[in-house]
MIGUMI-300409 format. One record per residue (C-alpha): residue number from 1; residue in three letters; chain; x, y, z. Coordinates in steps of 0.25 Angstrom, whole numbers. Example, Ala and Ser with C-alpha at 12.3 -4.5 7.8 and 13.67 -1.06 7.14 Angstrom:
{papa 1; ALA; A; {49; -18; 31}}
{papa 2; SER; A; {55; -4; 29}}
END
This chain:
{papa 1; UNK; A; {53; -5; -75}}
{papa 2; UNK; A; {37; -3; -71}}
{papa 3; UNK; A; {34; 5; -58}}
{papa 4; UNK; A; {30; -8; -53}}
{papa 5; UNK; A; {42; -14; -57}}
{papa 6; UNK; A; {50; -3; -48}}
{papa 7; UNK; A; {40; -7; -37}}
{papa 8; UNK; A; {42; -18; -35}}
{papa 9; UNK; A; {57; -17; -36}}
{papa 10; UNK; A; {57; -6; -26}}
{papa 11; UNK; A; {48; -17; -17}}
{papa 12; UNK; A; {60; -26; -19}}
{papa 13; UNK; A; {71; -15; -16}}
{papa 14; UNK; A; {62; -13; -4}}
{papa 15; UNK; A; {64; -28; 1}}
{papa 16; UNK; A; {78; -26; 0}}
{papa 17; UNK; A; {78; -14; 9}}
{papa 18; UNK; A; {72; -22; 19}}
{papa 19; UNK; A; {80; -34; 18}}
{papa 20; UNK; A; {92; -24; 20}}
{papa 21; UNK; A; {85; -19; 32}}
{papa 22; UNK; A; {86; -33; 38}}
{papa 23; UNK; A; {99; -33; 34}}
{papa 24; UNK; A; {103; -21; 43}}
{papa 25; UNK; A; {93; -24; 54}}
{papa 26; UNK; A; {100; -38; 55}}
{papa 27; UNK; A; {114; -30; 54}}
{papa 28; UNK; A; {109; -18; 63}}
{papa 29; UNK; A; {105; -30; 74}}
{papa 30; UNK; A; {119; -38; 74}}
{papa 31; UNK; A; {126; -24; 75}}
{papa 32; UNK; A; {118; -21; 88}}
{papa 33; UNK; A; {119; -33; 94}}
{papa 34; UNK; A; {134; -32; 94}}
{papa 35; UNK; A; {135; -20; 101}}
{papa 36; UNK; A; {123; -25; 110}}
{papa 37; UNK; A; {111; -17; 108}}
{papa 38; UNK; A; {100; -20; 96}}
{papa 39; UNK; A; {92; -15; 85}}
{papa 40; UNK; A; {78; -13; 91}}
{papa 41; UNK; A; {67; -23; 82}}
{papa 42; UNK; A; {75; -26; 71}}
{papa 43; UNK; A; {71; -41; 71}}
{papa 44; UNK; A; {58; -36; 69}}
{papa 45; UNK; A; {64; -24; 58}}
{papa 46; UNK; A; {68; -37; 52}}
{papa 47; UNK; A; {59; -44; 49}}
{papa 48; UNK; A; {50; -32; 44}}
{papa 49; UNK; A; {61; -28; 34}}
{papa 50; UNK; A; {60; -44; 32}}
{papa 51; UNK; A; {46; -44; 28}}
{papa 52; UNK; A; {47; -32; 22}}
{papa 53; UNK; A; {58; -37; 12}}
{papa 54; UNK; A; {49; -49; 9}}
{papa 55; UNK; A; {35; -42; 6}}
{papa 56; UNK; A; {44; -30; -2}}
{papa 57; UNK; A; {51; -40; -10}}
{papa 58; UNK; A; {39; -49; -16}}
{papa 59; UNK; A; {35; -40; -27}}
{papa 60; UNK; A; {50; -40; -33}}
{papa 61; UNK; A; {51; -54; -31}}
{papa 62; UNK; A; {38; -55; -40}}
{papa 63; UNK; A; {45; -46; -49}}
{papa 64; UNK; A; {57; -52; -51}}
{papa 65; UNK; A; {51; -67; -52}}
{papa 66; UNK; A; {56; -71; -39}}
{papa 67; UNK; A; {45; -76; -34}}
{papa 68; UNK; A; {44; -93; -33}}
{papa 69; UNK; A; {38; -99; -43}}
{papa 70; UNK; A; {37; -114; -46}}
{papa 71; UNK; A; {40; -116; -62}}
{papa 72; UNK; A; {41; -130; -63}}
{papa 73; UNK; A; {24; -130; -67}}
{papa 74; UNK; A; {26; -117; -75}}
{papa 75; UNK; A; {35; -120; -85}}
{papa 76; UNK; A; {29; -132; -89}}
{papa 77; UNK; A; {16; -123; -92}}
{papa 78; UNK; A; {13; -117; -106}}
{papa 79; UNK; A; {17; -102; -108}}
{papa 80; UNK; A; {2; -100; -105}}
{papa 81; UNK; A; {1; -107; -94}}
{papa 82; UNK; A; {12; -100; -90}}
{papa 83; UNK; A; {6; -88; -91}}
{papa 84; UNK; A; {-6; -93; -84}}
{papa 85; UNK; A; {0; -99; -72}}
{papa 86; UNK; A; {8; -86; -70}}
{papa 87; UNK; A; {-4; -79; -71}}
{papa 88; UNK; A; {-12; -86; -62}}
{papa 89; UNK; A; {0; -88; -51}}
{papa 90; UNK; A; {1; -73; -53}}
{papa 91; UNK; A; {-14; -70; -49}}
{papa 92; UNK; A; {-12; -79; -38}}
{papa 93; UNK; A; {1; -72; -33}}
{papa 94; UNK; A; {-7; -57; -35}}
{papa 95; UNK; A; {-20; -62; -25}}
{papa 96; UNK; A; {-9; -68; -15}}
{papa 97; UNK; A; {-2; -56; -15}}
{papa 98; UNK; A; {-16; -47; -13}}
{papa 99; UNK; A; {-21; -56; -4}}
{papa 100; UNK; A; {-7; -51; 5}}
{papa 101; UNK; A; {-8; -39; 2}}
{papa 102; UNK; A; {-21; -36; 5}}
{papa 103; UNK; A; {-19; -43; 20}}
{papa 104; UNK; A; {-6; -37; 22}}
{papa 105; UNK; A; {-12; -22; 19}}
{papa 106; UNK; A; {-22; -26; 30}}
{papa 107; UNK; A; {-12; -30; 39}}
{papa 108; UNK; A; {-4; -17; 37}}
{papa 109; UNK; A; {-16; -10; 39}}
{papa 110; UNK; A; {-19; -18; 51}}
{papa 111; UNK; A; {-6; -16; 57}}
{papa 112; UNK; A; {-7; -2; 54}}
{papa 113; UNK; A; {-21; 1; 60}}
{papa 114; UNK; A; {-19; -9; 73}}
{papa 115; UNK; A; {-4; 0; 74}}
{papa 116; UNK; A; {2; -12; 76}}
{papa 117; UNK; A; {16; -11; 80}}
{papa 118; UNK; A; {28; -21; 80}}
{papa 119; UNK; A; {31; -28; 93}}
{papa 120; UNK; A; {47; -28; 94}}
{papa 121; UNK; A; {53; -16; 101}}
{papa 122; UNK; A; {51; -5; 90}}
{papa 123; UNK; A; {36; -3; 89}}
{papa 124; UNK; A; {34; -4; 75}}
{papa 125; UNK; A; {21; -1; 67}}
{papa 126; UNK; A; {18; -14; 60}}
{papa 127; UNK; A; {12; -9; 48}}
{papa 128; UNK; A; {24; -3; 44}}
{papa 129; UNK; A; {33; -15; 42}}
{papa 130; UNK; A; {21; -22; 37}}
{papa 131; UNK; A; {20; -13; 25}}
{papa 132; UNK; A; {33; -18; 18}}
{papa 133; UNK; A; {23; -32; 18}}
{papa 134; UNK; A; {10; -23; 11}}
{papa 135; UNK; A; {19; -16; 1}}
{papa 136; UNK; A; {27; -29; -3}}
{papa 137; UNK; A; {13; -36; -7}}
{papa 138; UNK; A; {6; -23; -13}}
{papa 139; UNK; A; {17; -23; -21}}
{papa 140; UNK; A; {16; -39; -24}}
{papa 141; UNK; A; {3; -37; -27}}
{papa 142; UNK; A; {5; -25; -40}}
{papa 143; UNK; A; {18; -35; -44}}
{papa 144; UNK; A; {8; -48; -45}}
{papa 145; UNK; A; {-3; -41; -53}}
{papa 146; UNK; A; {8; -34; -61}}
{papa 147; UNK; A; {13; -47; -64}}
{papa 148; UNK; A; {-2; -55; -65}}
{papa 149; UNK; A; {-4; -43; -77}}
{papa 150; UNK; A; {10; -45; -84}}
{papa 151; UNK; A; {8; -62; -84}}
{papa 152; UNK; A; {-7; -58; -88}}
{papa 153; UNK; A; {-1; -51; -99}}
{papa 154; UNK; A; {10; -62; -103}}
{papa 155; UNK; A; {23; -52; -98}}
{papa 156; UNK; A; {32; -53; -89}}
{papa 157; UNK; A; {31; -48; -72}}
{papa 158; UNK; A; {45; -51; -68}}
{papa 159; UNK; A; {57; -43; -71}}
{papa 160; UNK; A; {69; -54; -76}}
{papa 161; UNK; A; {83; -51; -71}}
{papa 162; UNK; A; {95; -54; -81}}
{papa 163; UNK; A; {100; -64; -67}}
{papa 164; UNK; A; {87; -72; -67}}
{papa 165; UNK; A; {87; -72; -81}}
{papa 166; UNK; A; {102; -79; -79}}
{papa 167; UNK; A; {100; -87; -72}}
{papa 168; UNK; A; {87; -94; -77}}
END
């Protein structure tokens, strides 16, 4: 496995932290309420640790070819064509995900020099769970160009499991 192969499985391990997190924040929240008190902002740790899990999560998703992709139109084109479509949908997908990177770096940045804070009942920097969303589409970004240079190149991005390979 490349380091950049370990990235971005670490990116998705990563998502999964955070999806737990909302697993325990929703657990911690019924366990309060039934002894009649609450967890301070944990709607709002939610739905951090919710867009936290998403951003984190795309550059595995691109790893392990689960993205959507429409292939009715793609099989029916030549090998070559094939390649060139991929190719082409693969630059596209690169500039897309520069494009939000670039502005979501400016919003962390923004967030970070205005010192925006949250505005439920803990006061919480917002670049802080803004970065999850920086670091999820940096990452996106190197998984993209990696993968324009291997189509380029004619070899394979995504890694095939022995289950998707069953059950194609």
């Amino acid at each position: 496995m490349t380091p950049l192969h370990k990235l971005y499985t670490l990116s998705g391990w990563l998502s999964g932290v955070f999806l737990v997190l909302i697993c325990l924040l929703v657990v911690a929240q019924i366990v309060s309420r039934q002894l009649g008190t609450m967890v301070p902002s944990a709607d709002e740790f939610a739905a951090y640790a919710m867009a936290s899990s998403g951003f984190l999560a795309l550059p595995y998703a691109l790893q392990r070819g689960a993205h959507v992709r429409v292939e009715l139109l793609w099989r029916l084109l030549p090998a070559r064509g094939r390649r060139f479509a991929d190719g082409l949908s693969t630059l596209v997908g690169l500039l897309i995900a520069a494009y939000l990177a670039w502005y979501c770096a400016l919003f962390v940045i923004e967030s970070y020099e205005f010192q925006e804070v949250s505005s439920g009942l803990l006061p919480i920097p917002m670049w802080l769970p803004q970065l999850p969303m920086l670091l999820g589409t940096l990452i996106l970004v190197v998984a993209m160009l990696e993968r324009l240079v291997l189509v380029c190149l004619g070899r394979r991005f995504e890694v095939a499991e022995v289950s998707t390979a069953l059950s194609e």
